[in-house]
C-alpha positions in Angstrom: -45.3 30.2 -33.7 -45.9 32.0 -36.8 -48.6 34.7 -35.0 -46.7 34.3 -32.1 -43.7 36.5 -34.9 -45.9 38.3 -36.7 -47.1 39.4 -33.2 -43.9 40.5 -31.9 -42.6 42.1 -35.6 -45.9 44.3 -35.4 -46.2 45.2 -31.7 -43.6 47.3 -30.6 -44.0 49.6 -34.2 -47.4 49.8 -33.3 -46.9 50.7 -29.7 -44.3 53.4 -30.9 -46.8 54.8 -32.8 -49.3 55.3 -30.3 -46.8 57.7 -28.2 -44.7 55.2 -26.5 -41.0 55.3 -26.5 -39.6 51.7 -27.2 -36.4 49.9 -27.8 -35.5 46.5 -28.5 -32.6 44.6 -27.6 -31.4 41.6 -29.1 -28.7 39.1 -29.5 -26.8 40.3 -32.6 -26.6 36.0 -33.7 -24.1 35.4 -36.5 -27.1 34.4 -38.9 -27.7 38.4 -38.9 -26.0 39.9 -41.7 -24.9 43.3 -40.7 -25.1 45.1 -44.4 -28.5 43.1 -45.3 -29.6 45.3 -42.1 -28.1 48.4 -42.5 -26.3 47.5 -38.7 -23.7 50.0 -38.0 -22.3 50.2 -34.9 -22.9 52.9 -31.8 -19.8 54.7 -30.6 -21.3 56.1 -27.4 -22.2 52.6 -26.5 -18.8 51.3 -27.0 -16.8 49.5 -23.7 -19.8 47.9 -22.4 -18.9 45.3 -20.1 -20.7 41.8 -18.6 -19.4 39.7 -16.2 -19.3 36.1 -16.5 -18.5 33.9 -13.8 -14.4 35.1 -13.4 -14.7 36.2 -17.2 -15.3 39.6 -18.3 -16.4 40.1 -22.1 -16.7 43.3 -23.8 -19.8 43.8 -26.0 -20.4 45.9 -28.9 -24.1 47.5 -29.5 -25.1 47.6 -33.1 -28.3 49.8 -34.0 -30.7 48.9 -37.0 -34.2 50.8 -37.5 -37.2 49.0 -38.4 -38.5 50.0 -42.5 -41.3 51.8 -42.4 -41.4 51.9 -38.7 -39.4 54.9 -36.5 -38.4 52.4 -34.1 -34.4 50.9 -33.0 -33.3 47.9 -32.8 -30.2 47.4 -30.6 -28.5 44.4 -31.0 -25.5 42.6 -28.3 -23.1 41.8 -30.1 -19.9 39.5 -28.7 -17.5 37.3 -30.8 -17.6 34.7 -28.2 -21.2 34.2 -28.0 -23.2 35.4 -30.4 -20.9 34.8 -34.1 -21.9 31.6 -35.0 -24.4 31.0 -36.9 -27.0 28.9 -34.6 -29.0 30.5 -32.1 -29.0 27.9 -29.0 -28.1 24.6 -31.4 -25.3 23.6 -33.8 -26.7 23.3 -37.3 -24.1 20.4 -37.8 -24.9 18.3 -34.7 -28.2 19.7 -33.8 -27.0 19.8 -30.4 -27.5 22.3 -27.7 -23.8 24.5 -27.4 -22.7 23.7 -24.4 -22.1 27.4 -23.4 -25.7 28.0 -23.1 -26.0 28.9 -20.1 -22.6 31.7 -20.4 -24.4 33.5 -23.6 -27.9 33.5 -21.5 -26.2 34.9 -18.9 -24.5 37.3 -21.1 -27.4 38.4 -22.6 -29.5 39.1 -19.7 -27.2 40.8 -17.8 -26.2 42.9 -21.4 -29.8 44.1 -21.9 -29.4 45.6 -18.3 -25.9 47.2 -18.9 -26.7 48.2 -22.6 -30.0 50.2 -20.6 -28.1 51.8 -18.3 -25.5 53.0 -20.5 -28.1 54.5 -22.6 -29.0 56.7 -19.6 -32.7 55.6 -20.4 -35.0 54.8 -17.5 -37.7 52.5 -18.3 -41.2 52.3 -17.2 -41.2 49.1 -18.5 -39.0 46.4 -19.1 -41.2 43.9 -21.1 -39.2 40.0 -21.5 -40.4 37.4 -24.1 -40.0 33.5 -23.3 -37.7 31.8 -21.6 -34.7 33.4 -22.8 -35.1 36.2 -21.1 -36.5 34.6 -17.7 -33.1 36.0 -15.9 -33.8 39.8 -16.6 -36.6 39.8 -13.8 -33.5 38.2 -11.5 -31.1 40.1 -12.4 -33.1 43.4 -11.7 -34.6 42.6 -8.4 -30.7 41.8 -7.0 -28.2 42.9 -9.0 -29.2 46.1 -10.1 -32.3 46.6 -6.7 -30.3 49.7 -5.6 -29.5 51.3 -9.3 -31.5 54.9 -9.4 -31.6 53.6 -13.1 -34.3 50.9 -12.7 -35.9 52.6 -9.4 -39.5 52.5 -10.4 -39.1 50.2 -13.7 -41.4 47.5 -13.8 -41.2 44.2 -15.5 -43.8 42.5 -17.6 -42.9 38.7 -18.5 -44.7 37.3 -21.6 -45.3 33.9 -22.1 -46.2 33.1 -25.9 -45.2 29.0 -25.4 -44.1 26.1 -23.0 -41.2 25.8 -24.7 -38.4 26.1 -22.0 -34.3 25.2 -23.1 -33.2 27.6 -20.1 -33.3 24.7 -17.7 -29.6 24.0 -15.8 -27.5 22.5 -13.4 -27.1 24.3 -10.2 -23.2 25.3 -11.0 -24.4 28.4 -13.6 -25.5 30.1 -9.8 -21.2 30.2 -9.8 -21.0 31.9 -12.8 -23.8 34.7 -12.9 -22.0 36.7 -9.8 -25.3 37.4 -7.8 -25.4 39.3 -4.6 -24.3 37.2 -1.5 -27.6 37.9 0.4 -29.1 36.2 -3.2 -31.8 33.6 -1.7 -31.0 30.6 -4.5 -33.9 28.5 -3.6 -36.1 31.5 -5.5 -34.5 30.2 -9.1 -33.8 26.1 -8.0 -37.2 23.8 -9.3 -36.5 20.0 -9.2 -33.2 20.7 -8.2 -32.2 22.6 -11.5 -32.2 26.3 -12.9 -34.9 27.5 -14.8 -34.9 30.9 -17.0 -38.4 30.3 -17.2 -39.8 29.8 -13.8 -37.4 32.2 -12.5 -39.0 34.9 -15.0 -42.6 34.1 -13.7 -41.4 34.1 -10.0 -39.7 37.6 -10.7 -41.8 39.3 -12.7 -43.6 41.9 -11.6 -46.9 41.2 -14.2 -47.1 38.2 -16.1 -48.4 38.1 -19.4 -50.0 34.8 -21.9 -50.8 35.0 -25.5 -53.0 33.5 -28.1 -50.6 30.2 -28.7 -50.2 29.2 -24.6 -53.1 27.2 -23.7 -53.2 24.9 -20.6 -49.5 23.5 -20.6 -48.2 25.7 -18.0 -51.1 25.9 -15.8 -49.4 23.8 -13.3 -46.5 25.6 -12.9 -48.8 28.9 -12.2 -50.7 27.6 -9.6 -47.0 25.9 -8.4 -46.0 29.5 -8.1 -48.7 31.3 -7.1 -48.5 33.4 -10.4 -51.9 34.5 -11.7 -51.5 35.8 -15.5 -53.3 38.5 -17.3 -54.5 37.0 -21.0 -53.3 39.8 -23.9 -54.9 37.7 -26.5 -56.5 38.4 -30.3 -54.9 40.0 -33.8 -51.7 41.9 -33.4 -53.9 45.0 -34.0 -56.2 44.3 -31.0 -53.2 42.8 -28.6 -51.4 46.5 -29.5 -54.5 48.1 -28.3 -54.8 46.1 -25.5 -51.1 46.8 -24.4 -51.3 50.4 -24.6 -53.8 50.6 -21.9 -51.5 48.1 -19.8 -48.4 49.8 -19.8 -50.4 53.2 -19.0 -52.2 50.8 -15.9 -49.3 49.3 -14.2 -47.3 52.1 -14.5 -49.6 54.5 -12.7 
């Protein structure tokens, strides 16, 4: 996974450079030392709020820019989710938390409010992995009728099969999607998945260099054909540039 972080460190800097106007938002973990980073915190963004399930947990956006790059880093920050130190497993046990599925929630539904508080409407909303396979969801039912998003279109990138975001039916209870939702869209084998949901929803799907033939299955399963964004970071910027100026025209 090492190119597959080099990849994503360098990209968006580079992309900035070339003209476009990027953000990215992240979960602020507790393994993120705030001072190290030079986090402070953004007034205007304060009183954000995400619902989960009958829950409704206030988050705080911290900002941190990129040395040597003009780029922002927004990071989600919650006590209840985010302060401990792992990022899905406990260090002690090694075992998943079992809250998984409330800070995945939490998160994908934050990088939508966190957006939309910003008053910034993005051509593109571009998801990494499996994390962030309930963005695409959330978008096309949630937030279909939001002027905000009206035109935004979503790229999902697939850098490995990797896939934790796979649940029981019961986290449909907790992520408050519209009634008219249509369930069977997220449910494979009977369970959940952040990533197949991403690929279903997404409006362009993306690979990498590190994906090779491990998820053709589930492509052809769902009908998803993906574009290949492949090479050095310096070629796969390149590459990108012309693809956001493509599917947005």
């Amino acid at each position: 996974m090492t190119h597959t972080a080099d990849l994503l460190r360098f990209l968006p800097a580079s992309l900035q450079d070339k003209g476009f106007e990027i953000r990215l938002l992240l979960p602020k973990y507790g393994s993120i030392n705030d001072r190290r980073n030079r986090l402070h915190e953004v007034i205007r963004l304060a009183g954000i709020k995400v619902q989960v399930g009958e829950k409704e947990e206030s988050m705080r956006i911290k900002v941190a820019s990129i040395p040597n790059a003009k780029l922002q880093v927004y990071f989600l920050d919650n006590d209840t989710y985010f302060k401990r130190k792992g990022l899905f497993t406990d260090p002690k046990t090694e075992k998943f938390f079992p809250d998984n599925d409330q800070r995945l929630i939490f998160y994908n539904k934050g990088v939508l409010e966190t957006v939309r508080k910003l008053g910034w409407k993005p051509d593109v909303i571009h998801c990494h992995d499996w994390a962030s396979g309930f963005i695409p969801v959330f978008l096309k039912s949630n937030y279909k009728e939001d002027d905000n998003f009206s035109g935004t279109k979503v790229v999902f990138n697939v850098h490995s099969a990797v896939n934790h975001g796979v649940f029981d039916q019961s986290i449909l209870d907790i992520m408050s999607l519209p009634d008219d939702f249509d369930s069977n869209t997220v449910i494979f084998d009977g369970k959940v998945d952040f990533l197949k949901a991403g690929l279903a929803y997404a409006d362009h799907v993306v690979t990498g260099n590190e994906l090779g033939l491990e998820l053709d299955a589930t492509f052809k399963e769902l009908g998803v054909k993906p574009d290949k964004i492949q090479g050095s970071p310096q070629d796969v910027s390149s590459q990108f540039a012309d693809y956001y100026k493509k599917i947005t025209e």
